[in-house]
PDB file with SEQRES, HELIX, SHEET and CRYST1 records, atoms N, CA, C and O in Angstrom:
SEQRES   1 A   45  UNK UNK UNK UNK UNK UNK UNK UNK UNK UNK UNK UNK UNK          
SEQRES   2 A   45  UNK UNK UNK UNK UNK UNK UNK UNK UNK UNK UNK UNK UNK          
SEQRES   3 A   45  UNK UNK UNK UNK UNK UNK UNK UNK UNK UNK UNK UNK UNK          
SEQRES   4 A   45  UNK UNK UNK UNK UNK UNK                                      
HELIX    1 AA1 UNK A   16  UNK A   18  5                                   3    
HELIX    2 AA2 UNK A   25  UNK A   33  1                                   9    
SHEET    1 AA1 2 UNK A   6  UNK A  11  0                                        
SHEET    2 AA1 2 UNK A  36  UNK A  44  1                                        
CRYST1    1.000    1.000    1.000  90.00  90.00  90.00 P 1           1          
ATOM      1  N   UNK A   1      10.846   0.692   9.094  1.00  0.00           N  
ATOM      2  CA  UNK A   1      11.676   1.124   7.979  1.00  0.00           C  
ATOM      3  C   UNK A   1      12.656   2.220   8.394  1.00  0.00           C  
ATOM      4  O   UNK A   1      13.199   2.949   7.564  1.00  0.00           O  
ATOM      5  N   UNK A   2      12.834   2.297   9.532  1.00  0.00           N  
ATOM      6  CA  UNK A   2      13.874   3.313  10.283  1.00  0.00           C  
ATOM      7  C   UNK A   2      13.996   4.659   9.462  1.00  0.00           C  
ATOM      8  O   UNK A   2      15.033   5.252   9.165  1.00  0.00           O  
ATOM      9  N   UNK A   3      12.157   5.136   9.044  1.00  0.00           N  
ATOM     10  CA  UNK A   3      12.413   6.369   8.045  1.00  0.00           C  
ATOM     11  C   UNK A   3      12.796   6.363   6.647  1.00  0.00           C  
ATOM     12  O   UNK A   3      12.476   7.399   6.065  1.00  0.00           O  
ATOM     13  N   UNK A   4      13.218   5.744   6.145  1.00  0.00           N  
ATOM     14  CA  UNK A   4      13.761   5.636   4.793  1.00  0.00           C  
ATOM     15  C   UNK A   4      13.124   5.837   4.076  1.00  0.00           C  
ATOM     16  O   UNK A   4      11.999   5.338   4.066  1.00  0.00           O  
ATOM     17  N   UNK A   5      13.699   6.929   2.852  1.00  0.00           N  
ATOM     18  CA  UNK A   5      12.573   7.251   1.741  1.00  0.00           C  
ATOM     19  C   UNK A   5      13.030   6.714   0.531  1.00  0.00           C  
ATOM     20  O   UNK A   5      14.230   6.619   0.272  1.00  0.00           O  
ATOM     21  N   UNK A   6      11.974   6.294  -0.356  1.00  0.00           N  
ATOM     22  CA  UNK A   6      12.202   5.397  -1.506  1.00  0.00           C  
ATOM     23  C   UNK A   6      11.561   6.813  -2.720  1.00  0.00           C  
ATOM     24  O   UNK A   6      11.287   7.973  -2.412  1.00  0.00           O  
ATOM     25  N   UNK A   7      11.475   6.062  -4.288  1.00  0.00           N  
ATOM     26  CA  UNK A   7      11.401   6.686  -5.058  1.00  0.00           C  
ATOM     27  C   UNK A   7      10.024   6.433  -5.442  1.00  0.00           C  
ATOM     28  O   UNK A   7       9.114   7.127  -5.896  1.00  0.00           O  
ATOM     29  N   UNK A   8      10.199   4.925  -5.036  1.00  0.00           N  
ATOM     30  CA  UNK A   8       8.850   3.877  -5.603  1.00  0.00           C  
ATOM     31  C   UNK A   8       8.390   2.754  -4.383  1.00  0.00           C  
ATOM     32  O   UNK A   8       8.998   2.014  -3.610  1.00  0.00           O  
ATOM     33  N   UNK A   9       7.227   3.010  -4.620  1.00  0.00           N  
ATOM     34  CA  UNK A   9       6.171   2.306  -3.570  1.00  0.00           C  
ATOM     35  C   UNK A   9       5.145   1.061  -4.199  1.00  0.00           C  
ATOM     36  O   UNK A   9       3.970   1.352  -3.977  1.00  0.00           O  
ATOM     37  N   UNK A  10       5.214   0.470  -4.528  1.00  0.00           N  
ATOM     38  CA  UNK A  10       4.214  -0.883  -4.993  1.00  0.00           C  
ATOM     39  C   UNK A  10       3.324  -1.313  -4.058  1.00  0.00           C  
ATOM     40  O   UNK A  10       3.915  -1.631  -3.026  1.00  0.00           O  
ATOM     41  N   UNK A  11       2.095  -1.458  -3.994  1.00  0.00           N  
ATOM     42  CA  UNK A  11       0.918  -2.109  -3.635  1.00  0.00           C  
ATOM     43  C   UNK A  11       0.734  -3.307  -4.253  1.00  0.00           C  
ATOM     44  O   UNK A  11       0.308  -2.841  -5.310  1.00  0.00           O  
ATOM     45  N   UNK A  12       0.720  -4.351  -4.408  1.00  0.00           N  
ATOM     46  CA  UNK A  12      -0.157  -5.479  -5.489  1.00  0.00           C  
ATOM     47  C   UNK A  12      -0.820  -6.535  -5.005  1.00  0.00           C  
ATOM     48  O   UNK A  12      -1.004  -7.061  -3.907  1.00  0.00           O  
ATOM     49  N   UNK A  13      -1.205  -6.745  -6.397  1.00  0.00           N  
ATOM     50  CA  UNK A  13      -2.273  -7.699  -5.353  1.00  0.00           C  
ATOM     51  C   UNK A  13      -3.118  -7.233  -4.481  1.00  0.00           C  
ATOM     52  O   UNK A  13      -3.014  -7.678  -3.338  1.00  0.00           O  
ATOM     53  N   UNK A  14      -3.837  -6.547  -4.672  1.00  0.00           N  
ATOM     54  CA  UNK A  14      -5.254  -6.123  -4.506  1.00  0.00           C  
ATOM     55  C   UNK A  14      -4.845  -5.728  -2.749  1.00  0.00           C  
ATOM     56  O   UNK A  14      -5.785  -5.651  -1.958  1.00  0.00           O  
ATOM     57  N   UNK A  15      -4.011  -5.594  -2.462  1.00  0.00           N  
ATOM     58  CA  UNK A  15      -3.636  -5.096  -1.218  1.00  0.00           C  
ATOM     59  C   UNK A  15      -4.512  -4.307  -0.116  1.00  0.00           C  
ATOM     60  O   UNK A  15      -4.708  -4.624   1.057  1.00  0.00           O  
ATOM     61  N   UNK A  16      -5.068  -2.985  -0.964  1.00  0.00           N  
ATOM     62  CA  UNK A  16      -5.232  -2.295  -0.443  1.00  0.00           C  
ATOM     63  C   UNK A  16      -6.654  -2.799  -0.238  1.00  0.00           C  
ATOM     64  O   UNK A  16      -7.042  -2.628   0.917  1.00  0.00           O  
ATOM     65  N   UNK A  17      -7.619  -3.433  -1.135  1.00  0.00           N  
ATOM     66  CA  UNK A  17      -8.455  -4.008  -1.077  1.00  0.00           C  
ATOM     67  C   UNK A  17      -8.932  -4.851   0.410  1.00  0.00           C  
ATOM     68  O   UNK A  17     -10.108  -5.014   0.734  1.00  0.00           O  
ATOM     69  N   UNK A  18      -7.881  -5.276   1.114  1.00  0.00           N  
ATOM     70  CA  UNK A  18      -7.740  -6.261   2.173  1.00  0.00           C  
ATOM     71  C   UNK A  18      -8.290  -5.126   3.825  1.00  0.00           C  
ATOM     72  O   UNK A  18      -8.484  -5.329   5.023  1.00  0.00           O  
ATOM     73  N   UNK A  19      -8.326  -4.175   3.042  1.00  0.00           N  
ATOM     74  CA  UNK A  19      -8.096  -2.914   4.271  1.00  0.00           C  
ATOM     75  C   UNK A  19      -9.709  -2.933   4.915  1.00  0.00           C  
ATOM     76  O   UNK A  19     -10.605  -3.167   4.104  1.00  0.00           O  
ATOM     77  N   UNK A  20     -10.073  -2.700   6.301  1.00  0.00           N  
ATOM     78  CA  UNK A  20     -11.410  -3.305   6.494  1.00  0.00           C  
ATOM     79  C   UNK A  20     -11.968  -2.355   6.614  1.00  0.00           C  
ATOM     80  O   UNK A  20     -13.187  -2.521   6.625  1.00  0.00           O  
ATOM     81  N   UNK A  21     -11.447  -0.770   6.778  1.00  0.00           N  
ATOM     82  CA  UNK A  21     -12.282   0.552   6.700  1.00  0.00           C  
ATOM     83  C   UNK A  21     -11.573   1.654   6.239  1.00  0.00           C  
ATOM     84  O   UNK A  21     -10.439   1.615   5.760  1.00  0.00           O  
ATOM     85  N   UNK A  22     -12.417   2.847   6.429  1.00  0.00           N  
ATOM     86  CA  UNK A  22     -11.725   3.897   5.982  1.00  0.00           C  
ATOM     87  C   UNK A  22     -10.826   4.439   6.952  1.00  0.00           C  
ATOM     88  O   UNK A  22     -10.371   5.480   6.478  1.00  0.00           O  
ATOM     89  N   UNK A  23     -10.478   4.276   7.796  1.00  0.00           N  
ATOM     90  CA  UNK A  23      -9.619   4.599   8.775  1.00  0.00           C  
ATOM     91  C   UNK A  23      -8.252   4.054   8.778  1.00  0.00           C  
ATOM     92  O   UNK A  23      -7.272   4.752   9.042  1.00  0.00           O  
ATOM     93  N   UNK A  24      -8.180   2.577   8.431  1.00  0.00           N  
ATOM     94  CA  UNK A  24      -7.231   1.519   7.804  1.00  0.00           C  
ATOM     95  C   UNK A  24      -6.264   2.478   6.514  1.00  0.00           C  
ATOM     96  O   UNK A  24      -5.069   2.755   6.612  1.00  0.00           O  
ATOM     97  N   UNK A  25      -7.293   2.892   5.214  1.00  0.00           N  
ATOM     98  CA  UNK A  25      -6.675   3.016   4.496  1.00  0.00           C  
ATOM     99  C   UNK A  25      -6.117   4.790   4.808  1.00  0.00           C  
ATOM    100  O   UNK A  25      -5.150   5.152   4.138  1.00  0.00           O  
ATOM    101  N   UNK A  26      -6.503   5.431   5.427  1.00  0.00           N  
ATOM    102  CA  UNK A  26      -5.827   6.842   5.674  1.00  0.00           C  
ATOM    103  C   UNK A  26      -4.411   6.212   6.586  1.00  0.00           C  
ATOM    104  O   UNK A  26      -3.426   6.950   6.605  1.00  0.00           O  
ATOM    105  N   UNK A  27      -4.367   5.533   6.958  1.00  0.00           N  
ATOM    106  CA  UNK A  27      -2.960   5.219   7.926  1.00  0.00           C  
ATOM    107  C   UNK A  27      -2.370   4.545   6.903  1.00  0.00           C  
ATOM    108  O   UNK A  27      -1.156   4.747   6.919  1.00  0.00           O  
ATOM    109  N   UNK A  28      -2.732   3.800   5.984  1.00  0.00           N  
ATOM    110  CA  UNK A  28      -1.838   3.557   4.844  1.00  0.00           C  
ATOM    111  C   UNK A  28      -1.130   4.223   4.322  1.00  0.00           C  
ATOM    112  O   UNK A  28       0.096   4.120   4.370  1.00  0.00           O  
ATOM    113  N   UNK A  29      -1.981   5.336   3.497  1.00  0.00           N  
ATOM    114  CA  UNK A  29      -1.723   6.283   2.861  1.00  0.00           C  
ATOM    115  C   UNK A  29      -0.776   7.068   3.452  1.00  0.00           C  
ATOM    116  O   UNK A  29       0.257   7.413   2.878  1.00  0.00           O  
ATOM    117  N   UNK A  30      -1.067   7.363   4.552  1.00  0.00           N  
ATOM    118  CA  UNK A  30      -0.051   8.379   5.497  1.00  0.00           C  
ATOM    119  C   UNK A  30       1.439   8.297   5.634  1.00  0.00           C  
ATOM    120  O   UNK A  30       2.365   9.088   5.455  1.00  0.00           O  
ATOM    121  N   UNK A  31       1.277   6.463   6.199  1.00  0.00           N  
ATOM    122  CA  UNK A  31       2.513   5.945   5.593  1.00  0.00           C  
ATOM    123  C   UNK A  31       3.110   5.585   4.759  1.00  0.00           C  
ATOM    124  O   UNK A  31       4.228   5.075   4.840  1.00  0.00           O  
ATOM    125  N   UNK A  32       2.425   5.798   3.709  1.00  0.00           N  
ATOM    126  CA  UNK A  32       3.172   5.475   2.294  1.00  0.00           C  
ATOM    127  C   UNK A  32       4.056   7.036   2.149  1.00  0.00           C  
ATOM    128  O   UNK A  32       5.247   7.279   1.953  1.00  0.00           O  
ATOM    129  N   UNK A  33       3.062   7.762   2.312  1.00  0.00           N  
ATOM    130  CA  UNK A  33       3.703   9.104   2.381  1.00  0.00           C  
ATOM    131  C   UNK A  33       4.804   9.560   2.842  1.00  0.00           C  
ATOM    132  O   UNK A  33       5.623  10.308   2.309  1.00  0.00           O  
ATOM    133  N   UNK A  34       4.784   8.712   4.639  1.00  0.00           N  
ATOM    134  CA  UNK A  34       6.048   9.405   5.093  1.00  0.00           C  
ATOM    135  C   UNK A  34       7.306   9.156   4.879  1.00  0.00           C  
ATOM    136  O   UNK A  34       8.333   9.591   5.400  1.00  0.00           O  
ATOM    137  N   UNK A  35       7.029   8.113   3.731  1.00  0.00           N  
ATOM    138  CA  UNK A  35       8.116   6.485   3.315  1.00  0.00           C  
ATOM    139  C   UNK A  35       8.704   7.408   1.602  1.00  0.00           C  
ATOM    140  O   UNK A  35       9.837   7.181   1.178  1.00  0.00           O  
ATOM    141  N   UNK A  36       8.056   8.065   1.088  1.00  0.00           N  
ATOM    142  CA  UNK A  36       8.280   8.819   0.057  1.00  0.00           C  
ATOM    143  C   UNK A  36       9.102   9.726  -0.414  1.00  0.00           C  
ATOM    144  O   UNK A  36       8.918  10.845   0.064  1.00  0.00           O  
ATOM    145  N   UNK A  37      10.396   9.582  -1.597  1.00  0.00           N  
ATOM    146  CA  UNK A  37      10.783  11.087  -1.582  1.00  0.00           C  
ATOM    147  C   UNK A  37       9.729  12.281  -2.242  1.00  0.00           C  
ATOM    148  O   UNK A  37       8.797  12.037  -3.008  1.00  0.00           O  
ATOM    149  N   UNK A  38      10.160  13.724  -1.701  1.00  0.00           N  
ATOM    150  CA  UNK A  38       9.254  14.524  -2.570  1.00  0.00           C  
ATOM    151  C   UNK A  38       8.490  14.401  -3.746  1.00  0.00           C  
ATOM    152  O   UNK A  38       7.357  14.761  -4.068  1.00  0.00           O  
ATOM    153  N   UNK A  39       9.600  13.671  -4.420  1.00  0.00           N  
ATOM    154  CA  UNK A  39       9.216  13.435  -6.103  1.00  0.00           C  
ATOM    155  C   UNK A  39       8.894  11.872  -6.554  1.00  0.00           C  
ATOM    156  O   UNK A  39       8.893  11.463  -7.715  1.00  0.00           O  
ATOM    157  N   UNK A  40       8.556  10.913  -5.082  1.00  0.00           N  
ATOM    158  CA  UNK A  40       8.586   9.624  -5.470  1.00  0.00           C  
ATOM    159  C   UNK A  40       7.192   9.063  -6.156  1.00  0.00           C  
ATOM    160  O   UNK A  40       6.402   9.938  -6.510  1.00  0.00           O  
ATOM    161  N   UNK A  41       6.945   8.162  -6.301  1.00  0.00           N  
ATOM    162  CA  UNK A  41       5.491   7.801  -7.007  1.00  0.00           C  
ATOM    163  C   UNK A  41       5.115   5.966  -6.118  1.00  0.00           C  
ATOM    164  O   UNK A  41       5.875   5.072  -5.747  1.00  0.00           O  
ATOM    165  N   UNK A  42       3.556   6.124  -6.088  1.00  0.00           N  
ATOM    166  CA  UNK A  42       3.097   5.029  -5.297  1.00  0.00           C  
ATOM    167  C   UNK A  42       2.424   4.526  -6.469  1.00  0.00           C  
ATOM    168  O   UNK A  42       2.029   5.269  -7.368  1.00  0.00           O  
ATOM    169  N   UNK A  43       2.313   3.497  -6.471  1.00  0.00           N  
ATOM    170  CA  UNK A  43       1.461   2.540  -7.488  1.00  0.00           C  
ATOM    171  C   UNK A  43       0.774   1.383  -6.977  1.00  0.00           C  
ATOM    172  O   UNK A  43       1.385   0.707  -6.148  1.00  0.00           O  
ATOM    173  N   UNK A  44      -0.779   0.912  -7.437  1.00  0.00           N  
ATOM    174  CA  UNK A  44      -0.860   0.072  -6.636  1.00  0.00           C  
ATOM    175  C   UNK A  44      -1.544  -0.986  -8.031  1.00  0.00           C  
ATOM    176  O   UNK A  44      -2.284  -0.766  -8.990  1.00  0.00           O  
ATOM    177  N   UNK A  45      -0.943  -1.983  -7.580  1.00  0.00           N  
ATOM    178  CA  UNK A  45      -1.072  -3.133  -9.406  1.00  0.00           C  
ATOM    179  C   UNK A  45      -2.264  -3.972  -9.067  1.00  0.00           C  
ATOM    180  O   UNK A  45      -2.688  -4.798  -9.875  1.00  0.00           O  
TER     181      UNK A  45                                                      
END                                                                             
């Protein structure tokens, strides 16, 4: 994503669900983060 920060982040579809440990989902998270503006919001449907 060459860095780019968004406002809004969508998960769906049980996405995160697919993740096979807890280690999986902290690198998610991390990157959802670094993908984020200050004030953006993640949602997962």
């Amino acid at each position: 994503m060459n860095g780019r920060k968004f406002d809004l982040i969508l998960s769906t579809h049980d996405t995160l669900n697919y993740l096979r440990n807890e280690e999986e989902l902290k690198k998610v998270f991390s990157r959802i983060q670094s993908h984020l503006k200050p004030e953006g919001l993640f949602f997962s449907i």
